[in-house]
N, C-alpha and C positions, 0 to 999 in steps of 0.2 A: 908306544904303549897307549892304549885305549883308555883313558879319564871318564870318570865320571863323579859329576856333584851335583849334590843339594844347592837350592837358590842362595843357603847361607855360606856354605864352602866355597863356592866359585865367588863369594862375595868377598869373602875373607882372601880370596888367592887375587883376587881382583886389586882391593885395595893395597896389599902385600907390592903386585907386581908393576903398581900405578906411584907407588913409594909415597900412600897415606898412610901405612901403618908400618913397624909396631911403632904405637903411641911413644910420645916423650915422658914418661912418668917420673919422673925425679923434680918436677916443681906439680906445686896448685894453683889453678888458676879458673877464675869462674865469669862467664858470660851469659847475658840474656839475651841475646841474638845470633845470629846466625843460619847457613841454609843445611836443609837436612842431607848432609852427605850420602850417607846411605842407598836415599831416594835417588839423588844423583849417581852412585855409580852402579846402582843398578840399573835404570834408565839406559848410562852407556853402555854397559856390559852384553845387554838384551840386544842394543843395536847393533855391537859390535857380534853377537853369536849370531844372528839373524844373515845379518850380511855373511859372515865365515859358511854355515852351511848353501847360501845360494851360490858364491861365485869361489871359493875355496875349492882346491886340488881335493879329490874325492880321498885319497892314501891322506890327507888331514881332518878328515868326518869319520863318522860314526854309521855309515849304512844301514838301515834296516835290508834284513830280508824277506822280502811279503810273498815269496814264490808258495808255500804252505795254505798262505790264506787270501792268495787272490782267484779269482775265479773268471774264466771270459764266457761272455754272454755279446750270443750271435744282434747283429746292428742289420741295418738294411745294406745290401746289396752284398759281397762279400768281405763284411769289416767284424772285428772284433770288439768289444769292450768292457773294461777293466774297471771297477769302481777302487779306485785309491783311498787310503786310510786320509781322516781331518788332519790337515799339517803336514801335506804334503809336501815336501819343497823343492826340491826336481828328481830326477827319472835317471839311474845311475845305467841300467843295463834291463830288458826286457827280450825274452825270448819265448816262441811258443815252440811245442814239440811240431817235427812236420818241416820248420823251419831249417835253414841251411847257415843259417846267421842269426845276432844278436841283431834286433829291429836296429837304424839311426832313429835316433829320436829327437822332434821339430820342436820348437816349441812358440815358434815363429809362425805362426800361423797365416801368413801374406807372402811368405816366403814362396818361392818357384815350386820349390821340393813339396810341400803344403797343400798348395793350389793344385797340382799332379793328382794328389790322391782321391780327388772327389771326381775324378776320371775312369772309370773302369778298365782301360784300355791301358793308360799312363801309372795305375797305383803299383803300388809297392807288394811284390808277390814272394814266394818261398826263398827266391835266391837274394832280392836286397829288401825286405820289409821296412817298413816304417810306422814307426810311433807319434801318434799328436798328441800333443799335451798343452793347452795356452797356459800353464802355469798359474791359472785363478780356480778351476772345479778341481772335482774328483773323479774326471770322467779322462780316461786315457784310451785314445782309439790307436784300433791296431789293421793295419792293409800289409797286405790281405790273409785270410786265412788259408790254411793250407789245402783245407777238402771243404766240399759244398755240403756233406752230408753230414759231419757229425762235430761238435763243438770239441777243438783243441782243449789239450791241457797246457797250462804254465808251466812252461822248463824253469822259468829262471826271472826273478824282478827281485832288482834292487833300489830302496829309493833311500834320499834323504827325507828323513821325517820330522819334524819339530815335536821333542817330546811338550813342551808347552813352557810357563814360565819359571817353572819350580826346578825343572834339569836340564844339565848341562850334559855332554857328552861328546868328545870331540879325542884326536890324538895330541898329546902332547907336545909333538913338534907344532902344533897349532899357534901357542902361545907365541912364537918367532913373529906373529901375524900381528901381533898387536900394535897399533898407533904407539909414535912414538908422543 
């Protein structure tokens, strides 16, 4: 099942599942120092979702679907490209209509497969396409297109997206994931 929280929810299921809480409230006791927990497990928490959406089994993420709202716009020679939403975090599945497959997608950019595509001769055509992506822009190139004359539609893109610091969104079996 698909979860999702607020920065406070996930903070509460955090400290819950980290065994800072529930408090010991049957004595009082009063201090004037100490470090701000809080601050501290959200800090982890942030690193710890960060990492889950980049190298995490895609069936424990939260995919967006951007097939609706992305759009390809013709590049030089016969290449395609895709402007990706902010918070981007990798490329689950990309497919143009025309195509006979779902693109592989590189993200290795020094990579053999990588280096191929800036070859007209060697790139990536209707039967095995391919997607670059260095995982830092928003710029997702696609070899090659299907037809020289008229700009494809998107069948199909799935990414991981970083809603930002305020949500959380992942499946439940996620939590299996966490440091012990």
């Amino acid at each position: 099942m698909k979860l999702r929280f607020s920065r406070a929810d996930m903070l509460a299921q955090w400290k819950m599942r980290r065994y800072l809480e529930p408090l010991r409230q049957d004595c009082l006791m009063s201090r004037s120092d100490g470090i701000d927990l809080d601050a501290y497990c959200v800090m982890e928490m942030r690193r710890w979702y960060l990492d889950l959406m980049a190298t995490a089994p895609v069936e424990y993420l939260a995919p967006s679907d951007l097939t609706l709202t992305a759009t390809v716009r013709r590049g030089e020679g016969n290449r395609g490209l895709i402007t990706l939403p902010a918070g981007t975090v990798r490329i689950v599945r990309v497919k143009l209509s025309g195509w006979q497959r779902e693109a592989t997608v590189v993200t290795d950019m020094s990579s053999p497969l990588a280096r191929l595509q800036h070859n007209r001769f060697s790139c990536g055509g209707v039967e095995r396409p391919v997607a670059l992506w260095s995982g830092e822009g928003n710029i997702l190139e696609l070899f090659s297109l299907p037809s020289l004359a008229g700009t494809p539609v998107v069948e199909a893109l799935t990414a991981v997206v970083d809603p930002g610091p305020e949500l959380y969104e992942f499946d439940e079996r996620a939590w299996n994931m966490l440091p012990e």
